[in-house]
Backbone as CSV, one residue per row, in Angstrom:
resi,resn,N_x,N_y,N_z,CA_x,CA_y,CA_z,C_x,C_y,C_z
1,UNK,-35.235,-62.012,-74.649,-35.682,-60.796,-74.012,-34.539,-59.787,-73.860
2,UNK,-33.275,-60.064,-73.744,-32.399,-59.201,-73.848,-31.835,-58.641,-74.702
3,UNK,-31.549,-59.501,-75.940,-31.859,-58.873,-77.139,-32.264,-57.763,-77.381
4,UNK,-33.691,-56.996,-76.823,-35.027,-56.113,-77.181,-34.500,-55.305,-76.263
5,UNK,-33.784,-55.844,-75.006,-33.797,-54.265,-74.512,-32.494,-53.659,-74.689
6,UNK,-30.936,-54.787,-75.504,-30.283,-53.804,-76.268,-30.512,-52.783,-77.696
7,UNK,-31.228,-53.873,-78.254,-31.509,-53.285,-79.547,-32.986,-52.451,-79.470
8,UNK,-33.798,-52.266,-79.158,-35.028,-51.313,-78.952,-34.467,-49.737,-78.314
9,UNK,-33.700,-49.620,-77.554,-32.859,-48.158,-77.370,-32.701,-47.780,-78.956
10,UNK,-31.617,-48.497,-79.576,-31.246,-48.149,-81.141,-31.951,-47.843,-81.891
11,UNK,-33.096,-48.793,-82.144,-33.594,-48.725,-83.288,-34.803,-47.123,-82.578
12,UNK,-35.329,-46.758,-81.556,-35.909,-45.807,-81.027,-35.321,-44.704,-81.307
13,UNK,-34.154,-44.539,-80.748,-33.050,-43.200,-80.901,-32.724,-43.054,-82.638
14,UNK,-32.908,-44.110,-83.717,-32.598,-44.162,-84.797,-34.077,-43.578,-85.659
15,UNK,-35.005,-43.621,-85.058,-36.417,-43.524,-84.992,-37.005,-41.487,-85.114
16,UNK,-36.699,-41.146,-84.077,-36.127,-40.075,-83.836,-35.715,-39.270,-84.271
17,UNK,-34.269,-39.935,-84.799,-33.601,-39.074,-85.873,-34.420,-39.031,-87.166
18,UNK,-34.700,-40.163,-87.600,-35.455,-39.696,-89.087,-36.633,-38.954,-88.893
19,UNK,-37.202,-39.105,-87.525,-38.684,-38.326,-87.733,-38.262,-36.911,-87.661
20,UNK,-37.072,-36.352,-86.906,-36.520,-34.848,-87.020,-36.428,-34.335,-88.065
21,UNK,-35.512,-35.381,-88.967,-34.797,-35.121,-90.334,-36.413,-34.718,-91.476
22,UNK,-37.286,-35.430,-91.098,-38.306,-35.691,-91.835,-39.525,-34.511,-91.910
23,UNK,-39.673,-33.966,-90.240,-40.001,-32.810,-90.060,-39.326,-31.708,-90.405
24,UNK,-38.016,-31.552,-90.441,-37.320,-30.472,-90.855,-37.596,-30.279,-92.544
25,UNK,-37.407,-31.759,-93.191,-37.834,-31.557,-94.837,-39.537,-30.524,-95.435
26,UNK,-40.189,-30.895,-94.542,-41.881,-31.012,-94.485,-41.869,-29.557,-94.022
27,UNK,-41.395,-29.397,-92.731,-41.828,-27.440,-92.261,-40.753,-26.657,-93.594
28,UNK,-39.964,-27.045,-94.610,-39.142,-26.698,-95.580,-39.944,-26.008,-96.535
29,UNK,-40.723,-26.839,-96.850,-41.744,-27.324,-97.846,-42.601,-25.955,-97.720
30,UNK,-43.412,-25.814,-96.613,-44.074,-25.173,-96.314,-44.238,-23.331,-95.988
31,UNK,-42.777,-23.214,-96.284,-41.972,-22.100,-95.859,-42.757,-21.068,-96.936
32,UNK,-42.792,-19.907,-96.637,-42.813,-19.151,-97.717,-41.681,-17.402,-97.388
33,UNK,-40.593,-17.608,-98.337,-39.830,-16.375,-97.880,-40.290,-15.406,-97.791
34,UNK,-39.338,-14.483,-97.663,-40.248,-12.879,-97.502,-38.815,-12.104,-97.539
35,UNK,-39.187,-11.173,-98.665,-38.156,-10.101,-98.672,-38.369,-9.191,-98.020
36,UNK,-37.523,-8.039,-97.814,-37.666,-6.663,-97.393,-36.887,-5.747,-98.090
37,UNK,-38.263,-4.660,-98.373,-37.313,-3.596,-99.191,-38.260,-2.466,-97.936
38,UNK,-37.650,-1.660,-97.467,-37.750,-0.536,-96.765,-38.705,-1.310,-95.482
39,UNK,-40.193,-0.781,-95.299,-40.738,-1.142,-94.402,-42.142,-2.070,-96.003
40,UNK,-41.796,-2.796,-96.923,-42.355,-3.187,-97.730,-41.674,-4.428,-97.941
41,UNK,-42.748,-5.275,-98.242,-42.665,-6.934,-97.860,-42.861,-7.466,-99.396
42,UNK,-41.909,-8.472,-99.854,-42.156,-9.535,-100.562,-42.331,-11.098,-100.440
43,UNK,-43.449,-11.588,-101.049,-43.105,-13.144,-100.296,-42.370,-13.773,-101.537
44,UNK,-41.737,-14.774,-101.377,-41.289,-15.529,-102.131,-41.677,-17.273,-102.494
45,UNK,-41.884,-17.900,-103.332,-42.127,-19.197,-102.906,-41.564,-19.657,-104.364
46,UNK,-40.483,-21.035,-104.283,-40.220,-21.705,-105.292,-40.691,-23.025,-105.487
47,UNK,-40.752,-23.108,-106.684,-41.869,-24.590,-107.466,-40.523,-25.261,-108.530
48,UNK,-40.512,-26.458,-108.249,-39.934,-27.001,-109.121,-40.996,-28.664,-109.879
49,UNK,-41.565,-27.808,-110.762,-42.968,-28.320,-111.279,-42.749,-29.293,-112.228
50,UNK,-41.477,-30.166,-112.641,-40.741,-31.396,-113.323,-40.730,-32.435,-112.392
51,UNK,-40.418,-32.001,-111.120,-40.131,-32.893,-109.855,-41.073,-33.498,-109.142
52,UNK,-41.806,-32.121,-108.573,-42.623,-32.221,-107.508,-43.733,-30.985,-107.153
53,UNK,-44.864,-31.626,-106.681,-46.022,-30.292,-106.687,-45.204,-29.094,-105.028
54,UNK,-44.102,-29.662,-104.267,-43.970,-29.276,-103.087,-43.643,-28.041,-103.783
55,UNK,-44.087,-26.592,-102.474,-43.262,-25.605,-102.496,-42.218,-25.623,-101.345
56,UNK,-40.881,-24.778,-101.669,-40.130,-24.649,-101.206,-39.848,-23.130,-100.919
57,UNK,-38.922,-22.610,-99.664,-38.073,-21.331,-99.674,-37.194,-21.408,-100.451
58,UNK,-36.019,-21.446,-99.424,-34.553,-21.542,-100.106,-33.629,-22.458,-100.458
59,UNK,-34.504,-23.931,-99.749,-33.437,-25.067,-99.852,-34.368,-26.041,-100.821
60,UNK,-33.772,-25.835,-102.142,-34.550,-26.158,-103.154,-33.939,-28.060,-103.545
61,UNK,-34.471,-29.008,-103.579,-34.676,-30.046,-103.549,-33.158,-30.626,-105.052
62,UNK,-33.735,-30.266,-106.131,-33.220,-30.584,-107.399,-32.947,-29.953,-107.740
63,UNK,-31.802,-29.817,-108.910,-31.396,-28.920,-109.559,-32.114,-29.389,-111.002
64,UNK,-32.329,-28.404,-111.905,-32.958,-28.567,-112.936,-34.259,-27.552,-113.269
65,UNK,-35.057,-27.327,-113.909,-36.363,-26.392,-113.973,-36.583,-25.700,-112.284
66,UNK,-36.665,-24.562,-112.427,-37.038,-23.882,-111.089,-37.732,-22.698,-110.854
67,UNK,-39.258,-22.441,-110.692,-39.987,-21.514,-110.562,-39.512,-20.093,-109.574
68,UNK,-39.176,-19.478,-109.550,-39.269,-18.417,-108.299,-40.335,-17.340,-108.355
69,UNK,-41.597,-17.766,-107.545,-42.295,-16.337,-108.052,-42.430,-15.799,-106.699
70,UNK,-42.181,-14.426,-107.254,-42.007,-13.285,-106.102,-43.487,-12.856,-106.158
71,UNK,-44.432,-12.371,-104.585,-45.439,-11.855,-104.787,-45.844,-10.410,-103.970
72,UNK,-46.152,-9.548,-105.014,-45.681,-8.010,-104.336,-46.999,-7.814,-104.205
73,UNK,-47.451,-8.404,-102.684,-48.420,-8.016,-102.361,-49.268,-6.306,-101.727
74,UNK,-48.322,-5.577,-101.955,-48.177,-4.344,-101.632,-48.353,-3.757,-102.775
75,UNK,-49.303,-2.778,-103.228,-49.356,-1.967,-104.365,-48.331,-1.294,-104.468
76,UNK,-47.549,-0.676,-103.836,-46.563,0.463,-103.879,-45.511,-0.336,-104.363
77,UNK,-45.079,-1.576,-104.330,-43.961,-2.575,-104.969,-44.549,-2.688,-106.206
78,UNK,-45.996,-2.661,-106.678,-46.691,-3.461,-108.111,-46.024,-2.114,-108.885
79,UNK,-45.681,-0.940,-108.633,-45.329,0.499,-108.710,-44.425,0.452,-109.221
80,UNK,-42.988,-0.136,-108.566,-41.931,0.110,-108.808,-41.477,-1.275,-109.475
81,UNK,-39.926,-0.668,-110.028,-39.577,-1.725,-110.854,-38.765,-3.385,-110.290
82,UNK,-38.628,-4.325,-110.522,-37.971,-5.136,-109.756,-37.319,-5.765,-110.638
83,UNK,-36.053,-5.881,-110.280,-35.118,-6.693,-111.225,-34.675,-7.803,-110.280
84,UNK,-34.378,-8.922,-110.949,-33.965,-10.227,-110.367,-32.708,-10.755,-111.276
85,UNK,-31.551,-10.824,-109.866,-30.146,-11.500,-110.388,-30.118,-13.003,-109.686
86,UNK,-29.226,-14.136,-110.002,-29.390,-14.959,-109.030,-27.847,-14.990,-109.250
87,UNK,-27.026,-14.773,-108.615,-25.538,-15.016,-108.655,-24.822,-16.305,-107.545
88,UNK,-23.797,-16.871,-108.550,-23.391,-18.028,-107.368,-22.643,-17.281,-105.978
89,UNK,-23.667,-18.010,-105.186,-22.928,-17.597,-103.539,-21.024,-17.708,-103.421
90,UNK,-20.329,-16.613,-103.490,-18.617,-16.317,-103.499,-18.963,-15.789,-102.202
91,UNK,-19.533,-15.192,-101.618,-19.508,-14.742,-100.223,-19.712,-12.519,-100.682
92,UNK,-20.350,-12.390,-99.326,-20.234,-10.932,-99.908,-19.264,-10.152,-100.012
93,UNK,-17.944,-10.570,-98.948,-17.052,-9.761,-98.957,-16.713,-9.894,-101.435
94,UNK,-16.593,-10.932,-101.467,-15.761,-11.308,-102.989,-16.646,-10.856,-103.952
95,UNK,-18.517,-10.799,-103.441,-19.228,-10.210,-104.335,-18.606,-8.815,-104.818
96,UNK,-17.975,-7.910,-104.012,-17.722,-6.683,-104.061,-16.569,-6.498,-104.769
97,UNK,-15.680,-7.538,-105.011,-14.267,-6.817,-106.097,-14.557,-7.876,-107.060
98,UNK,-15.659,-7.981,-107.686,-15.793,-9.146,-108.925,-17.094,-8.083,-109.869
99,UNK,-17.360,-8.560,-110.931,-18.031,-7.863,-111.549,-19.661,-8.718,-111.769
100,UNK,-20.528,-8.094,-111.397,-21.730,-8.901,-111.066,-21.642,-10.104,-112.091
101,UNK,-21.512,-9.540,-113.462,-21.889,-10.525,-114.442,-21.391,-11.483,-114.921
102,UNK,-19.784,-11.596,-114.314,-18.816,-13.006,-114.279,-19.859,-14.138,-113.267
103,UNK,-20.130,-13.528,-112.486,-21.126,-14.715,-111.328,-22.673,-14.839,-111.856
104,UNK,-22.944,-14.524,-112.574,-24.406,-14.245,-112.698,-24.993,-15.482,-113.205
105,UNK,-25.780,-16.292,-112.892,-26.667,-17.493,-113.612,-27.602,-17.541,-113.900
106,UNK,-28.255,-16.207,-113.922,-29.540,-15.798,-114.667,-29.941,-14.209,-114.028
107,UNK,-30.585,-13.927,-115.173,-31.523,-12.395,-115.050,-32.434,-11.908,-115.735
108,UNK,-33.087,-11.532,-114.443,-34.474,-10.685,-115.277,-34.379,-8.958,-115.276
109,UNK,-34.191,-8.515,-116.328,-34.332,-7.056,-116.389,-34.989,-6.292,-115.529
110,UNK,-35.034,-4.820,-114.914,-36.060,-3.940,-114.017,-37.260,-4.036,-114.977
111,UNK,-38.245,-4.497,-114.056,-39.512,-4.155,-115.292,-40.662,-3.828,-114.157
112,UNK,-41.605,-3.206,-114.640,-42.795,-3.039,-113.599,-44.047,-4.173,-113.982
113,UNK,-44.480,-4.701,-112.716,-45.253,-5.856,-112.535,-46.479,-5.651,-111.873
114,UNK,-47.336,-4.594,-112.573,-48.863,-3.717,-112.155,-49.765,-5.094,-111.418
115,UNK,-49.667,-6.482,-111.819,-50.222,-7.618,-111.224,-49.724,-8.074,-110.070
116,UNK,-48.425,-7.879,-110.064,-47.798,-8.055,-108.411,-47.550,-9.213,-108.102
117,UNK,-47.564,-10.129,-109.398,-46.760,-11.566,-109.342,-45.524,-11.568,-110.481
118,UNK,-44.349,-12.012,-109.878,-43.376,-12.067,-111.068,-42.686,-13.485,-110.842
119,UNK,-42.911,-14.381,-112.018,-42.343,-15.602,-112.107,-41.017,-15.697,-112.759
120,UNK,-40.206,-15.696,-112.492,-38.869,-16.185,-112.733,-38.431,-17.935,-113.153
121,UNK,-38.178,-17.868,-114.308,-38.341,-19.806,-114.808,-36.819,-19.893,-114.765
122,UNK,-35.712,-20.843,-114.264,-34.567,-20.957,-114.750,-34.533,-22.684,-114.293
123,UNK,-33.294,-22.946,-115.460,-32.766,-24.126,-115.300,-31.788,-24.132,-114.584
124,UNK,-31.703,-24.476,-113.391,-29.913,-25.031,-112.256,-29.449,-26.238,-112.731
125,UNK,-28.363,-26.065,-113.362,-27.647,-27.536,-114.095,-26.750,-27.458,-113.006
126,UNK,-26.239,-26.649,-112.273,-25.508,-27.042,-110.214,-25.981,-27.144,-109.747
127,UNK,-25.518,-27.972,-109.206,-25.885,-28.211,-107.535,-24.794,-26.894,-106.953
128,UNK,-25.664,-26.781,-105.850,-24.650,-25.512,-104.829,-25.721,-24.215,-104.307
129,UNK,-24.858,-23.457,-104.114,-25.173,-21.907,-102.938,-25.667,-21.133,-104.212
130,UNK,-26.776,-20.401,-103.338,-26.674,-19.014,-104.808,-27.681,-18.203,-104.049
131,UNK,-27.394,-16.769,-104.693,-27.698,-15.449,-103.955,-28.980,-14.867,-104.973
132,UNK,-30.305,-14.745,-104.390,-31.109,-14.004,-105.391,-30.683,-12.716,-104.990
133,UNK,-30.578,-12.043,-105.818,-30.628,-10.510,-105.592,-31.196,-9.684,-106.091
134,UNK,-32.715,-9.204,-105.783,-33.722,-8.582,-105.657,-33.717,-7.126,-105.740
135,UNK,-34.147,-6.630,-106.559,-33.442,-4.690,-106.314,-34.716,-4.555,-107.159
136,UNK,-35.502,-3.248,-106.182,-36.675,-2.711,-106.715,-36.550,-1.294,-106.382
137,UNK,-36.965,-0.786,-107.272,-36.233,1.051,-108.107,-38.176,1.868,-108.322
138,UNK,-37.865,2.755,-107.284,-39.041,3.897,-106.851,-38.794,4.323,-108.488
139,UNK,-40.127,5.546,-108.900,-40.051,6.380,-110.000,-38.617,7.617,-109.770
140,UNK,-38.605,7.679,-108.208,-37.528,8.506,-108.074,-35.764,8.226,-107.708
141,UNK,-35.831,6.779,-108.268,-34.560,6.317,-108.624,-33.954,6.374,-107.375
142,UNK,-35.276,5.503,-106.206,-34.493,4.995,-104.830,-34.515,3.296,-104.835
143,UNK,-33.754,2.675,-104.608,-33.665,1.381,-104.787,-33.800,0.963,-103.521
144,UNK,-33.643,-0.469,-103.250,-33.921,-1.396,-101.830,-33.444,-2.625,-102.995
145,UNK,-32.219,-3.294,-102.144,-32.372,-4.608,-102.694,-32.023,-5.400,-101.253
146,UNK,-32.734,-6.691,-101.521,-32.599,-8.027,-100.680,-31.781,-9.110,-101.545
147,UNK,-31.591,-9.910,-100.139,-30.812,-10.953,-101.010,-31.388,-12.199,-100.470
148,UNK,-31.707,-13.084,-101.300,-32.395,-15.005,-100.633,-30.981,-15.469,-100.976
149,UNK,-30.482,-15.978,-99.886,-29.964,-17.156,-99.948,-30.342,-18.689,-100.622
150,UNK,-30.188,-19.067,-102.141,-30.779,-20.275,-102.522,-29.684,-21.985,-102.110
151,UNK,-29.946,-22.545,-101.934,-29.497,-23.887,-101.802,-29.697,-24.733,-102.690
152,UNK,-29.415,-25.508,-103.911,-30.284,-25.972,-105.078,-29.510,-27.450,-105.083
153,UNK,-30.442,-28.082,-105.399,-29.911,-29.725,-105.163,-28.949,-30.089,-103.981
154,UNK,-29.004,-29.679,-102.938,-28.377,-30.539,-101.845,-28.891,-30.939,-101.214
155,UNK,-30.383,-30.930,-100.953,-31.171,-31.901,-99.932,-31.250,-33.274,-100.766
156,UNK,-30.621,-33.831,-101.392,-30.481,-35.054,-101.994,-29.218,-35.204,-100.784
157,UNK,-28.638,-34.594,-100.462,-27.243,-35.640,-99.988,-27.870,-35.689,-98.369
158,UNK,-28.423,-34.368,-97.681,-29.251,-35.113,-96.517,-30.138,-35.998,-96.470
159,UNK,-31.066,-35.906,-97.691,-31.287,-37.435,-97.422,-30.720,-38.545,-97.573
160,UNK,-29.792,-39.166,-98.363,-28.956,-39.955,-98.432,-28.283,-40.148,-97.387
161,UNK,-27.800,-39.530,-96.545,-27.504,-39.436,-95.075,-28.102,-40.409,-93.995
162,UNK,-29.252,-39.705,-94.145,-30.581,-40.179,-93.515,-30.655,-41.753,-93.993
163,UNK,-30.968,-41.924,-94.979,-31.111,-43.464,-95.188,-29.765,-44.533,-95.218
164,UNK,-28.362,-43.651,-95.121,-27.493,-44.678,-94.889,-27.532,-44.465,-93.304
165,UNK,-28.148,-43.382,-92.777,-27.839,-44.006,-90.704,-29.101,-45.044,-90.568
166,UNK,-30.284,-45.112,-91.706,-31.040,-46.057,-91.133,-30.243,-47.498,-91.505
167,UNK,-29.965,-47.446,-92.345,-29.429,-48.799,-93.146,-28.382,-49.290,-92.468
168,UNK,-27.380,-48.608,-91.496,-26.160,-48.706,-90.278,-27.323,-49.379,-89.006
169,UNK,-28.573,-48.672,-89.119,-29.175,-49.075,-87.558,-29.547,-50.458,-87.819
170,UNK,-30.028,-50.842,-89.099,-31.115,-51.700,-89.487,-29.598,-52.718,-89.129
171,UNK,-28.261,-52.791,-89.734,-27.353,-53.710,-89.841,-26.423,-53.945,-88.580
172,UNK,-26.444,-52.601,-87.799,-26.297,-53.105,-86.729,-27.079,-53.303,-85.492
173,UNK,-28.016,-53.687,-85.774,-29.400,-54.655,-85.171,-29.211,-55.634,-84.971
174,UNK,-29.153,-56.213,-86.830,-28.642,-57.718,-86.718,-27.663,-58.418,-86.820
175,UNK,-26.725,-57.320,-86.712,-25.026,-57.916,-85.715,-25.280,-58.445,-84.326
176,UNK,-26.383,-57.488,-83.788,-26.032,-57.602,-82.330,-27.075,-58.411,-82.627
177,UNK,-28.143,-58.829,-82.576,-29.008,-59.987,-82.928,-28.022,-61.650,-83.240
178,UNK,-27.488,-61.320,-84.098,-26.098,-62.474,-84.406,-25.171,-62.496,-83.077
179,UNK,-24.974,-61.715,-82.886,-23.997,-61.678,-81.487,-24.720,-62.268,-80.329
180,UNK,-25.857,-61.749,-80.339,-26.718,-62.240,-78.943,-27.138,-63.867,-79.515
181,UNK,-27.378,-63.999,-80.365,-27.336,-65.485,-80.814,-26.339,-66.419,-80.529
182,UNK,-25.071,-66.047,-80.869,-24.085,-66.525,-80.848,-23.786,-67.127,-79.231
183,UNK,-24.027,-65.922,-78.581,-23.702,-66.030,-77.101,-24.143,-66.927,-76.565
184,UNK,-25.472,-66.740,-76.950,-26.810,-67.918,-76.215,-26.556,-69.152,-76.564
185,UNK,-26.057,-69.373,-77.755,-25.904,-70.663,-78.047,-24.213,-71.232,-77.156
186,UNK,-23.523,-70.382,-77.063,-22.562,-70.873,-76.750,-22.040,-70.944,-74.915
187,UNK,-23.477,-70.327,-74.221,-23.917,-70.453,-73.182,-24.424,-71.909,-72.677
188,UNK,-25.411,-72.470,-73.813,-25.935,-73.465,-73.871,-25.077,-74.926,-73.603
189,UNK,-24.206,-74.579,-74.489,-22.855,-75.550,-74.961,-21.935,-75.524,-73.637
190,UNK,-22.187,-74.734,-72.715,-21.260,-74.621,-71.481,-22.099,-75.495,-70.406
191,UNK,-23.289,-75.153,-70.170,-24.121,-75.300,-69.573,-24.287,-77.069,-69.835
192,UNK,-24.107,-77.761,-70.744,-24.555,-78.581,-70.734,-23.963,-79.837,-70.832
């Protein structure tokens, strides 16, 4: 019986943690971004359709095949043109004395998108940070750009995380299980 009421705290509080970790993956999933260009809204949602049917925002699961489709649910965006950069995250101050196209890991030209869905297909062979950068251009050559912050293959190492603190709880369970064994028996041996 004592056993259960050292080790049942642990394995509870260990319990916990994965169901956080687990909810945080899941409300991830479910996210759908949203740009802003003036007082005009874009949503964003990425598919990585090799992997997995989940959608994602910004903290994209795998690196490898990666959908981004932007949806300009606003006629006045289906209007104007939208170009899409995705450059590796250097930070903004370094974005500014570098030349876009040394950082650049993909692009889609300004083009106008009268349907108001624009799919963006690229392959991420990194893992790491990266900046969409979104710039949509009026007929009168006024721009608005946003920027998504992307994350691409690093929720592999939180989870890995996650399953080595379960695999620490699960082992030190049955240390202290061995330990409380140990004791009892050598209680016994006194006792008798």
């Amino acid at each position: 019986m004592g056993f259960l009421r050292v080790i049942a705290p642990i394995i509870i509080v260990f319990a916990v943690i994965a169901f956080r970790l687990y909810i945080g993956t899941e409300n991830n999933k479910k996210n759908v971004c949203v740009l802003n260009f003036g007082a005009r809204v874009m949503g964003v949602t990425a598919y990585q359709p090799d992997e997995t049917r989940d959608e994602f925002c910004n903290e994209i699961p795998f690196t490898g095949r990666t959908l981004i489709v932007l949806d300009a649910g606003e006629h006045e965006l289906r209007d104007m043109q939208t170009e899409i950069r995705i450059i590796r995250d250097i930070g903004e101050e370094a974005e500014k004395k570098v030349n876009l196209n040394d950082i650049t890991e993909a692009y889609l030209p300004p083009k106008k998108y009268p349907g108001g869905s624009i799919v963006f297909d690229h392959i991420f062979t990194t893992p790491g940070k990266y900046i969409g950068l979104i710039t949509v251009t009026d007929d009168h050559q006024q721009r608005w750009i946003d920027r998504l912050p992307l994350s691409i293959g690093r929720m592999a190492s939180r989870n890995r995380n996650l399953y080595i603190g379960l695999a620490a709880a699960v082992i030190l369970s049955l240390a202290g299980y061995a330990l409380y064994v140990f004791i009892r028996r050598h209680e016994k041996k006194k006792g008798a």
